[in-house]
N, C-alpha and C positions, 0 to 999 in steps of 0.2 A: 596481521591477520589477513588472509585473502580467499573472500566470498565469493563462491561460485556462482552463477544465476543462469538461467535463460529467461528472456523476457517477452511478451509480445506486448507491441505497444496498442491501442485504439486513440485515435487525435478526429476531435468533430468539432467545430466551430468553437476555439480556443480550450478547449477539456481537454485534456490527455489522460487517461487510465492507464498503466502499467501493469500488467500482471507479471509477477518476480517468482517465477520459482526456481527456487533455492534449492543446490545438490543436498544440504541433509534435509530436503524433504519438504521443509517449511514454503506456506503459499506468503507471500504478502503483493499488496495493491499501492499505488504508487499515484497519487493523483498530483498534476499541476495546472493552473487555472491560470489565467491574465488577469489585470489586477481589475480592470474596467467592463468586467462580464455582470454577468446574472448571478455567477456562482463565486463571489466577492467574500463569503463567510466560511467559516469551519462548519457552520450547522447548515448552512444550505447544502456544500459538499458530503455532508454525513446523511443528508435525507438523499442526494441521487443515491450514494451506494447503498442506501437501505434500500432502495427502488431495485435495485439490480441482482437482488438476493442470490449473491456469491456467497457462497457457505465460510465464510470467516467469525474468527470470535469480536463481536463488538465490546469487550471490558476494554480493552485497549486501543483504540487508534492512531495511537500515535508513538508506537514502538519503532525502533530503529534496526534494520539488519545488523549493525556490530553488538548493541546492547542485547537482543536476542541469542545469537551465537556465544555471546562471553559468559551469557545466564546459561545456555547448557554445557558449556566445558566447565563451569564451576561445579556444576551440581555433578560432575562428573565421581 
């Protein structure tokens, strides 16, 4: 399988945001953190991007670009 993307990255004092979007369309967020930050947890990282009110679905956080893509050629 081979996913398309353009990305822009933001990197500020060991954070990195990604924003992925994806040729069919789909947005997703891409965060990685250093292990000895501030932002050391899943729910700390889940309260910045609440902070940052990018229009995404919060039921899932932690979908993967291929299991996304193999859920719509299924339902195809």
């Amino acid at each position: 399988m081979n996913i398309k993307e353009n990305d822009i990255i933001y990197y500020k004092n060991n954070f990195e945001l990604a924003l992925k979007f994806i040729e069919n369309g789909d947005f997703l967020v891409e965060i990685e953190t250093e292990e000895d930050t501030e932002w050391n947890t899943i729910d700390k990282i889940i309260k910045i991007l609440e902070k940052l009110e990018l229009p995404i679905e919060k039921n899932n956080y932690f979908i993967k670009k291929a299991e996304n893509t193999l859920n719509k050629l299924l339902k195809r």
